[in-house]
C-alpha positions in Angstrom: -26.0 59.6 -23.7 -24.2 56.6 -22.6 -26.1 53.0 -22.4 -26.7 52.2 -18.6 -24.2 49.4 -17.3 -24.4 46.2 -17.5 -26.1 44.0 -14.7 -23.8 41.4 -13.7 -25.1 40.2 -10.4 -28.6 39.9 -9.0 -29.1 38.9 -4.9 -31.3 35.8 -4.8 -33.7 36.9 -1.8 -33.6 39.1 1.0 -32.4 36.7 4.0 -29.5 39.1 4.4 -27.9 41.1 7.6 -28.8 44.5 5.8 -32.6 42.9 5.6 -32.2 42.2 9.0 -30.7 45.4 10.2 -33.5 47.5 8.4 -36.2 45.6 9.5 -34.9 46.3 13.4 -34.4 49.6 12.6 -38.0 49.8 11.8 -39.3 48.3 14.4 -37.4 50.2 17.1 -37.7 53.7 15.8 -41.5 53.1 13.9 -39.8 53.9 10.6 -41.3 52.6 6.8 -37.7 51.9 5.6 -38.2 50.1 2.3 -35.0 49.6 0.1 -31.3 50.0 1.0 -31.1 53.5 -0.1 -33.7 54.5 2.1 -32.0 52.9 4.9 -28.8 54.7 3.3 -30.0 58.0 3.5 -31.4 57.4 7.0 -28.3 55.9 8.5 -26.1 59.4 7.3 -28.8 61.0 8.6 -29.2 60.0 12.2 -25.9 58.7 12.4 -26.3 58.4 16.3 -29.4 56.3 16.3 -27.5 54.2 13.1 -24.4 52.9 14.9 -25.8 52.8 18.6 -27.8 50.5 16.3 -25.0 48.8 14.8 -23.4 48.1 18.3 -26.1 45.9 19.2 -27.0 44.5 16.2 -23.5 43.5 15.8 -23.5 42.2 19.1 -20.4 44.1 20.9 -19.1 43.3 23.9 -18.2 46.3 26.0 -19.9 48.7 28.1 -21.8 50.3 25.6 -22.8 53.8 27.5 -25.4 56.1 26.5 -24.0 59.3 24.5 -23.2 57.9 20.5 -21.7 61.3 18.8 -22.3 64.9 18.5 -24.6 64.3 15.5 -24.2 68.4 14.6 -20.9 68.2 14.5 -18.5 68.8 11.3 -15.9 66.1 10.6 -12.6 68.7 11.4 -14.3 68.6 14.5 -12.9 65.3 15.2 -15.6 64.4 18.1 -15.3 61.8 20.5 -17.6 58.4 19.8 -19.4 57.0 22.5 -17.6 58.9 25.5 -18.6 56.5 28.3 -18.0 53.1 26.6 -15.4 51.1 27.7 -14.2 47.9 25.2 -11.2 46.1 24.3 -10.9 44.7 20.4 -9.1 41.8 21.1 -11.6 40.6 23.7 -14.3 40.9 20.8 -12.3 39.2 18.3 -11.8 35.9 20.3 -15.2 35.6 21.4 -15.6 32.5 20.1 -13.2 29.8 22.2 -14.4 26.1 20.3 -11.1 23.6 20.3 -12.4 22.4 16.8 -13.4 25.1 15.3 -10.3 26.1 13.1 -9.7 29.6 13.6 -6.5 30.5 11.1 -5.3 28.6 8.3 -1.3 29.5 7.1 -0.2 28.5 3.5 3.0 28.9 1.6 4.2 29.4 -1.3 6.3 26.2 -2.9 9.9 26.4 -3.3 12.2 23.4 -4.7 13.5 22.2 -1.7 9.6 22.0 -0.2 7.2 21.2 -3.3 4.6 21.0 -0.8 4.1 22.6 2.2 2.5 21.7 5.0 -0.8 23.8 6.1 -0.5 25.3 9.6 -3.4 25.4 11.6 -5.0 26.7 14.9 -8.3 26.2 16.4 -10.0 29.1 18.4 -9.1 27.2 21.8 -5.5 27.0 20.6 -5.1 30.6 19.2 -6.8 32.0 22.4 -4.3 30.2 24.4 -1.3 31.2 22.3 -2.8 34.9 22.8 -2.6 34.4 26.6 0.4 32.9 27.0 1.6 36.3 24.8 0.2 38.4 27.1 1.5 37.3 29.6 5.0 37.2 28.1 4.6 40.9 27.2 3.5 41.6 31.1 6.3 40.3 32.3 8.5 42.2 30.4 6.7 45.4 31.2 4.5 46.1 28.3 1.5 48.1 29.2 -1.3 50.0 27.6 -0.3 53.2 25.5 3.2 51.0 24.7 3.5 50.6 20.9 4.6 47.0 20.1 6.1 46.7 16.1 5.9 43.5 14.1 8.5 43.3 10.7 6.6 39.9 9.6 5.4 37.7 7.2 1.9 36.8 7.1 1.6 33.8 9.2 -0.3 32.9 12.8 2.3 34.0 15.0 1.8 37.6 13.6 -1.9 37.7 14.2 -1.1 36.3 17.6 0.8 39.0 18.5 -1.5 41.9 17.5 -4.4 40.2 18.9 -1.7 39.8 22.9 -0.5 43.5 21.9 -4.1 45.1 21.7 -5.4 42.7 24.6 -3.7 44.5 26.7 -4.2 47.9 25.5 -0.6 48.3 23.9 -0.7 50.0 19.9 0.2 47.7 17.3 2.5 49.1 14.6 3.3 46.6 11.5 5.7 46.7 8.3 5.4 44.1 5.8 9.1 41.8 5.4 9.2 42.8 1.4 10.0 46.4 3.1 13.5 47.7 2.9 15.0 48.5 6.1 15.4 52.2 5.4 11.9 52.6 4.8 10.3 50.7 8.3 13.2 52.5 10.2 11.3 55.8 9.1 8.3 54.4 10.5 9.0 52.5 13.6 11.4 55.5 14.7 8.4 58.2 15.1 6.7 55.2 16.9 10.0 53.9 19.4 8.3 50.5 19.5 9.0 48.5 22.6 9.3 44.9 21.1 9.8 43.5 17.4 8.1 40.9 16.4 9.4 39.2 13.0 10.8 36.3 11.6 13.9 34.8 10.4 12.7 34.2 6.4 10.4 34.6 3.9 9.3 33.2 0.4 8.5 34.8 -2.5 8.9 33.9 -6.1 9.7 30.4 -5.2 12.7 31.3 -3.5 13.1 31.9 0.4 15.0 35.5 1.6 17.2 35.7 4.1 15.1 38.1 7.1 17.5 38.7 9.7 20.0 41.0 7.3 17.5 43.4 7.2 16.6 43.0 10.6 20.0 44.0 11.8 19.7 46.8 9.2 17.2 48.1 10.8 17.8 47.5 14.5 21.4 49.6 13.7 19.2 52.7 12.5 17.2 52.3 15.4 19.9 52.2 17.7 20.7 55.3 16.6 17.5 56.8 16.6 16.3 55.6 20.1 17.6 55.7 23.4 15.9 52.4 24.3 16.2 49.4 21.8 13.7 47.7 21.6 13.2 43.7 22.3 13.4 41.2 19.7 11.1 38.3 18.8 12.2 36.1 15.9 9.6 33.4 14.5 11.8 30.5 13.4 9.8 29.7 10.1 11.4 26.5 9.4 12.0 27.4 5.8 15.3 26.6 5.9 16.4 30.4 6.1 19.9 31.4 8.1 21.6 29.4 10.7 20.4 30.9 14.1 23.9 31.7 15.2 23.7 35.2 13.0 20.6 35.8 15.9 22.0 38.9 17.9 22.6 37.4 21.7 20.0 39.4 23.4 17.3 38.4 20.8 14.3 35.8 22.2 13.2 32.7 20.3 8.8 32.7 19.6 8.7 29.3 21.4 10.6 30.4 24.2 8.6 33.8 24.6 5.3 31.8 23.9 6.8 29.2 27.3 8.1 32.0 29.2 4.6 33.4 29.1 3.3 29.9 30.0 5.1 29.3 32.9 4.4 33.0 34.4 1.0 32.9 34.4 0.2 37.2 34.1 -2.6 38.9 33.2 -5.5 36.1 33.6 -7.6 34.9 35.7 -7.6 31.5 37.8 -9.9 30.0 35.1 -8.0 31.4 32.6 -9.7 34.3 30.8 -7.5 37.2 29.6 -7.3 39.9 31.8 -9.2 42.1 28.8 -8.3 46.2 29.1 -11.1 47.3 28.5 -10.1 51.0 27.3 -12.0 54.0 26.0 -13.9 53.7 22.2 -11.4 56.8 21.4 -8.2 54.5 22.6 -5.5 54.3 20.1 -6.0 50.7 19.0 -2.9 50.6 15.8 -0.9 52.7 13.9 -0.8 52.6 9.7 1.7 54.7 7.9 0.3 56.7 4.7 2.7 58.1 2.8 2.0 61.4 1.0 3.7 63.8 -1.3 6.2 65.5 1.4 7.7 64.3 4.9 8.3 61.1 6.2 5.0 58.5 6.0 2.2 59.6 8.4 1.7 57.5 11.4 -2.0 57.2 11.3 -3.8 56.6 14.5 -6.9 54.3 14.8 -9.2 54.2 17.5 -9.8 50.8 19.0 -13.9 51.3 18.7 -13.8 52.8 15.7 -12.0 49.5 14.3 -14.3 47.3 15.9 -17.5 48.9 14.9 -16.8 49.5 11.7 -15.4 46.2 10.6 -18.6 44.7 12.4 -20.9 46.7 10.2 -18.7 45.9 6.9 -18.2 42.1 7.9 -21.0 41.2 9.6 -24.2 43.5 7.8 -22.2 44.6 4.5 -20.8 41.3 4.1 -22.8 38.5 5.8 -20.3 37.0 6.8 -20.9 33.4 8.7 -19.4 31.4 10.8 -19.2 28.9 7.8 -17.1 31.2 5.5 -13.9 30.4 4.8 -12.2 34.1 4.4 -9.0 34.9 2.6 -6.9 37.7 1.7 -3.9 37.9 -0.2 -2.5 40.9 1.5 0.9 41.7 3.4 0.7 42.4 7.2 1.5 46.1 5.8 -1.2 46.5 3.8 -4.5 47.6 5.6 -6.4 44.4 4.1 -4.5 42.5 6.5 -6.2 44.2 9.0 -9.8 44.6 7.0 -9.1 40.2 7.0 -8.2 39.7 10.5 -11.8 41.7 11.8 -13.4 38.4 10.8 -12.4 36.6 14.1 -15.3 38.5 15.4 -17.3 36.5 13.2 -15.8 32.8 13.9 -15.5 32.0 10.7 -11.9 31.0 9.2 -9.0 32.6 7.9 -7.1 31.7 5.3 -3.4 33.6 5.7 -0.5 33.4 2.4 3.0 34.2 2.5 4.5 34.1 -1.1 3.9 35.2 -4.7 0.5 35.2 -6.0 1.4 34.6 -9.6 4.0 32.8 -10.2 1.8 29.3 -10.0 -1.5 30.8 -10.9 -3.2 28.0 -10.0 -1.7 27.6 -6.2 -4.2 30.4 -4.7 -7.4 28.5 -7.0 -6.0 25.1 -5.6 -6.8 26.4 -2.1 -10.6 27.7 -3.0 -11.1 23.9 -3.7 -9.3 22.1 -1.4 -10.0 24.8 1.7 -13.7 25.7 0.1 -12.9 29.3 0.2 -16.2 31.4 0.4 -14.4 34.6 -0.3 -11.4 35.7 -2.0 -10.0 38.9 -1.5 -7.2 40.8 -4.1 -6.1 43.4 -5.9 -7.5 44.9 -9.4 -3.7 44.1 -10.5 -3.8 40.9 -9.5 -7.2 40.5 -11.4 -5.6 42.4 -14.4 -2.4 40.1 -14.1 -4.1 37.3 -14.0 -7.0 37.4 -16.8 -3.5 37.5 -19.2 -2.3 34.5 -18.0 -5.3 32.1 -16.6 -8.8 31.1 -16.8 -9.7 29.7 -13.0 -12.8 28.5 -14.5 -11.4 26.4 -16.9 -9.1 24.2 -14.6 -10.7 24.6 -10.9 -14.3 24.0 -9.9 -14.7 27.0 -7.6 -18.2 26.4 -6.3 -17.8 27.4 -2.8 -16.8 30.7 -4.2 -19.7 33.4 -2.8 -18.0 36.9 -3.2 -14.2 38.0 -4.7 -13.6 41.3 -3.2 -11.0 43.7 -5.5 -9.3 47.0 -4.3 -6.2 48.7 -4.1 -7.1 50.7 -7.6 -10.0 51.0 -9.8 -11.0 47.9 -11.3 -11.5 48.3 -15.2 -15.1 47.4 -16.5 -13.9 44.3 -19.1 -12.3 43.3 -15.6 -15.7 42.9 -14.2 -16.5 40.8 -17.4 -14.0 38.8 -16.7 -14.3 37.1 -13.6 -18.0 36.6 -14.5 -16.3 34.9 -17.5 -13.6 33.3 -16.2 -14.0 32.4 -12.4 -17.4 32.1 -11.7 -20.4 33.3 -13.0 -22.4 34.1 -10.0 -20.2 35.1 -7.7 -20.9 38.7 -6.0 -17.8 40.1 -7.2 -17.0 43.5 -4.8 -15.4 46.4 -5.7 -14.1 48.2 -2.7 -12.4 51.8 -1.8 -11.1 53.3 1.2 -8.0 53.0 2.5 -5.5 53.2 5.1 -6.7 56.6 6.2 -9.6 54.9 7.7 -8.7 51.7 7.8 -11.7 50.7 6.4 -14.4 51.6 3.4 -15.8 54.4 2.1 -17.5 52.3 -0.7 -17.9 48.6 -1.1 -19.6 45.4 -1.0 -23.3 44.7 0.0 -24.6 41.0 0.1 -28.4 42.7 -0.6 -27.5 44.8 -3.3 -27.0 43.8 -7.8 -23.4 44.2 -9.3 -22.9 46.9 -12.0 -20.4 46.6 -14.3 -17.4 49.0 -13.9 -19.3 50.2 -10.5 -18.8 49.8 -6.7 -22.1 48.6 -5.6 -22.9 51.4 -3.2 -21.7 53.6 -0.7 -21.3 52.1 3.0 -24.2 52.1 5.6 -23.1 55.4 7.9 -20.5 57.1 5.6 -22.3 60.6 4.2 -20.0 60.3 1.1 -20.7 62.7 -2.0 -18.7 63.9 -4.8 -18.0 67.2 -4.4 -17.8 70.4 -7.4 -15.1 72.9 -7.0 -17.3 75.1 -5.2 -17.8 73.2 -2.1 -21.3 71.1 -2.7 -22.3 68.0 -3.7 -22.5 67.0 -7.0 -25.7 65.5 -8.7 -25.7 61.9 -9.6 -23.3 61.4 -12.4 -21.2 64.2 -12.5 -17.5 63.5 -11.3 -16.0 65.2 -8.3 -13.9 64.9 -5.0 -14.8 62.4 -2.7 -15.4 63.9 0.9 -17.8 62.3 4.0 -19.7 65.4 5.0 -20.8 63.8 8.8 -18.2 62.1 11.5 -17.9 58.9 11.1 -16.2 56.3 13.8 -13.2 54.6 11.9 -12.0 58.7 11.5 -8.5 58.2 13.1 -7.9 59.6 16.8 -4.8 61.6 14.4 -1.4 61.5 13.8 0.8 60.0 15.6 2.0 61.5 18.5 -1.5 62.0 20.3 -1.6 64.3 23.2 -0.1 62.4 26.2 2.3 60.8 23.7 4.2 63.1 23.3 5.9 67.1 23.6 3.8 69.4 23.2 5.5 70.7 20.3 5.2 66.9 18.3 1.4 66.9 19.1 0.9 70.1 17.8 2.9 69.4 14.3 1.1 66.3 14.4 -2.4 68.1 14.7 -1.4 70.6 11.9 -0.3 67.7 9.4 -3.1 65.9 10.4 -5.4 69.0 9.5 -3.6 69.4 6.2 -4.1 66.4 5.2 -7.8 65.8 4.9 -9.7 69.3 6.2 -7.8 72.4 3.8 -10.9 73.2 2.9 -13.3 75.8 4.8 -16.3 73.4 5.0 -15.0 70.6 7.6 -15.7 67.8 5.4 -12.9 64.9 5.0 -11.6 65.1 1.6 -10.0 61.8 0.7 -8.3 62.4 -2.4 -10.2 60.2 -4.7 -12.2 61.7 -8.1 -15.1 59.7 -8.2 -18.6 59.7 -10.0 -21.8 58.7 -8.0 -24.6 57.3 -10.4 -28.0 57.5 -10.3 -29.3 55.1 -7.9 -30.4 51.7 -9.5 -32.5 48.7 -7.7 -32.7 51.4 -4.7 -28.5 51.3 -4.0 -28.4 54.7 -3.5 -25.9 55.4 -6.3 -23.1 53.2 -7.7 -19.8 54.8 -7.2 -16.9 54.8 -10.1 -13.4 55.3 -9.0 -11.6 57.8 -11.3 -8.3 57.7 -9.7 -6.2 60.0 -7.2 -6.7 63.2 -6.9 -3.0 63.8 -5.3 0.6 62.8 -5.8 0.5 59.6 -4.0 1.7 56.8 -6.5 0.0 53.9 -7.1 2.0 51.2 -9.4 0.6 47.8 -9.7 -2.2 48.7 -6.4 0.7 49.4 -4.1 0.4 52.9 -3.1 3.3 55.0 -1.6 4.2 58.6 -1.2 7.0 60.1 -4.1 9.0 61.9 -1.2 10.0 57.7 -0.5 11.6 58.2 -4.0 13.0 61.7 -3.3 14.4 60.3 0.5 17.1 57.6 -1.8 17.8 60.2 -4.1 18.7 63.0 -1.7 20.9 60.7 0.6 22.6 58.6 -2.3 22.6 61.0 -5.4 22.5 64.7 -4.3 26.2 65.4 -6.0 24.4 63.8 -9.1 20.9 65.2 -9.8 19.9 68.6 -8.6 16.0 68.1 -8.6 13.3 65.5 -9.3 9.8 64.8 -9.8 7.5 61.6 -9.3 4.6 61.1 -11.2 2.0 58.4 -12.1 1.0 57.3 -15.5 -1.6 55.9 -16.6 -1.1 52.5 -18.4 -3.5 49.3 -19.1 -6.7 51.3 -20.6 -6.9 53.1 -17.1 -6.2 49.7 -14.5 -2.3 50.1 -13.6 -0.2 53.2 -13.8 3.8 53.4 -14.1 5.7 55.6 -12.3 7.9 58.2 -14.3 10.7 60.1 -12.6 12.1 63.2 -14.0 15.3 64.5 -13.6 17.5 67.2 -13.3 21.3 67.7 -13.8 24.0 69.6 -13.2 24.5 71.3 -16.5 26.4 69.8 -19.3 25.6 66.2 -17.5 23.7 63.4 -19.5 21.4 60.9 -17.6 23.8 57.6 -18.7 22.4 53.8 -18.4 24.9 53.7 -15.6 23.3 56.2 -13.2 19.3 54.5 -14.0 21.1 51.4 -12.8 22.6 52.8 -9.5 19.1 54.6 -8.8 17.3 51.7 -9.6 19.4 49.4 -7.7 19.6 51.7 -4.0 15.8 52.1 -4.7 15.1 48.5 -4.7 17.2 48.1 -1.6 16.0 51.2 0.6 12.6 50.5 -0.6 11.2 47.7 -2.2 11.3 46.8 -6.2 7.6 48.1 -6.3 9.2 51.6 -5.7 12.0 51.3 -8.4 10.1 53.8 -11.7 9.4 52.4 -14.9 11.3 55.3 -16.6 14.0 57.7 -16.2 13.5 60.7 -18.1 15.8 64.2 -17.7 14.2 67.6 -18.2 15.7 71.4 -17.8 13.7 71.9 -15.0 11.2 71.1 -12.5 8.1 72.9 -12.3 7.5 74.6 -8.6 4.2 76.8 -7.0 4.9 80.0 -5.8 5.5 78.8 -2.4 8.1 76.6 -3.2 6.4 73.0 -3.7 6.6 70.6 -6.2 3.5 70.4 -8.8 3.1 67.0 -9.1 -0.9 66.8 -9.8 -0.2 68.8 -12.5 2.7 67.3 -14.1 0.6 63.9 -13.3 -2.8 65.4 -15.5 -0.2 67.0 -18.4 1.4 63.8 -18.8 -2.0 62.0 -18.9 -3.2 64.2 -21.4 -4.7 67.3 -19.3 -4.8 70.7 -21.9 -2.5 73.2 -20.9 -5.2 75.4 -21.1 -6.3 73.9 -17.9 -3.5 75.2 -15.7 -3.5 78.1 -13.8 0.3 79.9 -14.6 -0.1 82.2 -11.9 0.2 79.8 -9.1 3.6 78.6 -11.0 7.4 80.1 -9.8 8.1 78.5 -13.7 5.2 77.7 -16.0 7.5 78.5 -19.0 8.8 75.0 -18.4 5.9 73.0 -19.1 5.6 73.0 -22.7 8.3 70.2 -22.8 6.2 68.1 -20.2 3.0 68.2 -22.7 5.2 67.2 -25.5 6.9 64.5 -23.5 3.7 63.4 -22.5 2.2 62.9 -26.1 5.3 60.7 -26.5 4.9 58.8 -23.5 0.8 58.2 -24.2 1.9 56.9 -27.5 4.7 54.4 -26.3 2.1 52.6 -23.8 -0.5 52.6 -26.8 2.5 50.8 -28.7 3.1 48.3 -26.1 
């Protein structure tokens, strides 16, 4: 029997939200709640009386109504949340209106020509009045709720201006982060037909600053072609000494000159000024995030504007406790639903700290900012953590005593990780392992201020998400045995669906959509969300209800490095640049880095009598890295005889996935296989391949 894990972390009291919460919830409802797996428990069991709870506790502005959720209901169900409430997001996240209060923060990277940037910030008072001046920009050019509005951007304060003006107004944000290729947002923002682009004119990573507006114009001539409207452009002039403005298309509209134009208009407020808030149902599409999975273009997924709100008040606000003091960052790109997860802590008026550049390449810049900003909590990837513990020792050159939590996600972080920044960065920090994902746009499993740190372990499962691990047959696991993470009750971040929504589109589009979007999480007979994760739950410790330990995907999506994408992005370049070349392919994820990173391998097939040649990797690699992003480009190239299909004519990638990474064949089923003769040479190649990253 294994030793029990390590305790890393102990809470020093219990003045804490969750404290807080419970000891309402006792009081209102004569309950004996004692620990935070009783309230756990409670809150997936009553899940109406828990987030009517949650709404008041978190303070919500809105018409709050008095029907929560069908609490019988089954997650395929897809039930409407509090049917009568009326709210607006944006409204809730600028709340708080102080002209010194500093509401956003913008760094960026160095570069030789600027060896030291200038910080960019914005009060509340000033980014409330940039927001209104935006909305009423937007109104004057139209824009009205149910209109999807696109930003192509860096991270900066002009980006969160616009989502925050967009959403005000009951228009659906839609975002893709600049270090996209152009091929690959055109596939998004063309199931979308934005009305306006937002974006900017450069961007800096690595030191260096990249040209924007060539890929821009990339995309703005697929979209041309795609749309019978094109849409309006608004181009951030960074200052970063990017391209002249005269390779600006005519028709395109300066931010300062929108941000006056709005100004001078005077829409969509009232004579003293306040926004003009629509206040929309709960069930109100609020943004769009693309997922991309194994087939098909990337699903548009579509959040509901209460959903968002709620939920990130119960993670930030109880999970969290987060103040008004904290200083929050994230190094995220405006793609990435941590952007997102970051900008929910407007609600709470504390600050945010936004980054455009490369984390790494000065390890020290992003610890520089904890000191000289007093960061309270630092948000990353496990990569980044990984990266970084082979390369720096924050502890050992930065004093990091504002430091409170360090939040990790994006894949599993590795015990001796969790060792590490105890080690390393600071040994009391609440370090937070967190999973969910831009299906929900939020957490399944995460961080709890009241709760210990484990090591290797997520602290616990959220407050309101009935998550288990389920067994092949259906039901939930005991503590400790693996299985599929599904949430067996609704829960309010579930998207509204795939984009279109009825209303949104022809009948024929909403019903695909509503068939992909019941294919993606609800194939099984028992209406529970299954979320593709293998995960154990442990036996619950200090009364958390169960640790949770991520054991990686469960599907085909890849996942190099934290940055997850769909293989049919790989198999979209090859088709349209290489189809007189290769005949067939296969994308697949191994595992590298003790279990913390995986590499992506792509198989492939030829014409007969062809060799894969170092001249053919090189093209793929190079229109990969330029219709996607060099995150996308695989770490090898290998050709095989043949690709191994189901019956019905799809691609086993799972399979190929758990051969390569050391599965028995004795584990496979042959009967659902077309070819199962063909995957002897996989298990071979995937001894060979196991061995190689042991080497390196």
């Amino acid at each position: 029997m294994s030793s029990p894990p390590s305790l890393l972390y102990q809470p020093s009291g219990t003045n804490t939200a969750t404290h807080r919460l419970l000891d309402r919830i006792n009081a209102k409802y004569g309950l004996t709640l004692a620990s935070y797996s009783d309230l756990y428990h409670w809150s997936t069991t009553h899940i109406d009386d828990f987030w009517d709870s949650v709404w008041d506790e978190t303070k919500i502005i809105g018409h709050k109504g008095k029907l929560v959720v069908d609490k019988n209901a089954k997650p395929a169900e897809n039930v409407p949340w509090f049917s009568e409430a009326q709210l607006n997001w944006a409204e809730n996240m600028l709340q708080h209106r102080s002209p010194s209060k500093v509401a956003l923060i913008q760094a960026t990277e160095p570069t030789p020509q600027n060896a030291n940037p200038e910080l960019k910030r914005r009060t509340y008072a000033e980014l409330y009045q940039m927001v209104a001046d935006l909305v009423s920009a937007l109104l004057y050019h139209g824009v009205k709720a149910g209109d999807c509005i696109a930003s192509y951007s860096s991270n900066c304060i002009e980006n969160v201006a616009a989502c925050l003006a967009t959403t005000a107004i009951g228009g659906i944000w839609v975002s893709a982060a600049a270090d996209f290729g152009a091929e690959g947002v055109l596939e998004r923002f063309e199931q979308v037909q934005p009305k306006f682009i937002f974006t900017v004119d450069a961007v800096v990573y690595n030191a260096k600053v990249h040209n924007h507006i060539s890929k821009l114009k990339s995309l703005l001539f697929g979209l041309n072609e795609a749309l019978s409207a094109r849409p309006k452009v608004v181009v951030v002039h960074t200052g970063l000494g990017g391209p002249d403005r005269a390779e600006w298309d005519g028709d395109w509209v300066d931010w300062i000159a929108f941000v006056c134009q709005g100004q001078s208009v005077k829409l969509g407020r009232s004579e003293d000024g306040e926004i003009n808030w629509y206040r929309g149902s709960f069930n109100d599409p609020l943004w769009i995030l693309f997922s991309s999975g194994t087939t098909g273009r990337p699903k548009p997924i579509v959040h509901r504007a209460g959903g968002m709100l709620l939920q990130a008040r119960k993670e930030l606000a109880i999970c969290a406790d987060l103040q008004p003091e904290d200083m929050f960052f994230y190094y995220t790109t405006t793609g990435w639903m941590m952007w997102n997860f970051l900008v929910g802590g407007l609600a709470s008026g504390c600050t945010l700290v936004l980054y455009d550049g490369s984390p790494l390449r000065d390890p020290a810049f992003l610890w520089n900012l904890v000191d000289s900003l007093g960061i309270t909590i630092f948000g990353t990837s496990a990569k980044y953590i990984d990266h970084l513990s082979k390369k720096y020792k924050p502890r050992e050159h930065h004093s990091l005593q504002t430091l409170r939590h360090i939040y990790s996600t994006g894949s599993p972080l590795a015990p001796q990780l969790f060792d590490w920044v105890y080690e390393h960065i600071h040994p009391k920090v609440l370090l937070g392992s967190i999973t969910g994902g831009t299906d929900i746009c939020s957490l399944f499993a995460g961080m709890n201020s009241a709760l210990p740190v484990y090591r290797g372990e997520i602290q616990c499962r959220m407050l309101g998400m009935a998550v288990e691990a389920f067994g092949p047959d259906g039901t939930a696991n005991p503590a400790d045995v693996e299985g599929e993470l599904v949430c067996v009750k609704p829960f309010p971040c579930m998207p509204a669906g795939f984009w279109p929504l009825p209303g949104f589109g022809s009948d024929e589009a909403v019903k695909s959509a509503q068939k992909r979007f019941k294919d993606a999480y609800f194939l099984g007979s028992q209406g529970v969300w299954y979320h593709g994760d293998h995960v154990l739950i442990t036996q619950s410790k200090q009364g958390n209800a169960g640790g949770v330990v991520m054991l990686g995907r469960s599907d085909g999506v890849l996942n190099p490095g934290g940055v997850r994408f769909g293989s049919a992005e790989l198999y979209d370049v090859i088709d349209a640049h290489f189809a007189d070349h290769i005949e067939d392919c296969i994308a697949i994820g191994q595992s590298i880095d003790n279990g913390t990173d995986e590499r992506v391998i792509l198989f492939v097939k030829l014409p007969k009598d062809k060799e894969l040649s170092p001249t053919l990797i090189d093209a793929i690699r190079a229109q990969i890295r330029q219709k996607r992003t060099p995150r996308h480009v695989p770490s090898k190239f290998i050709q095989v005889v043949e690709i191994p299909y189901t019956l019905n004519g799809k691609r086993v990638e799972v399979l190929v996935k758990k051969i390569v990474n050391g599965a028995p064949l004795s584990s496979i089923n042959p009967a659902t296989l077309l070819n199962p003769h063909c995957l002897d040479f996989y298990v071979k190649i995937g001894v060979e391949l196991r061995r190689e990253c042991l080497q390196s």
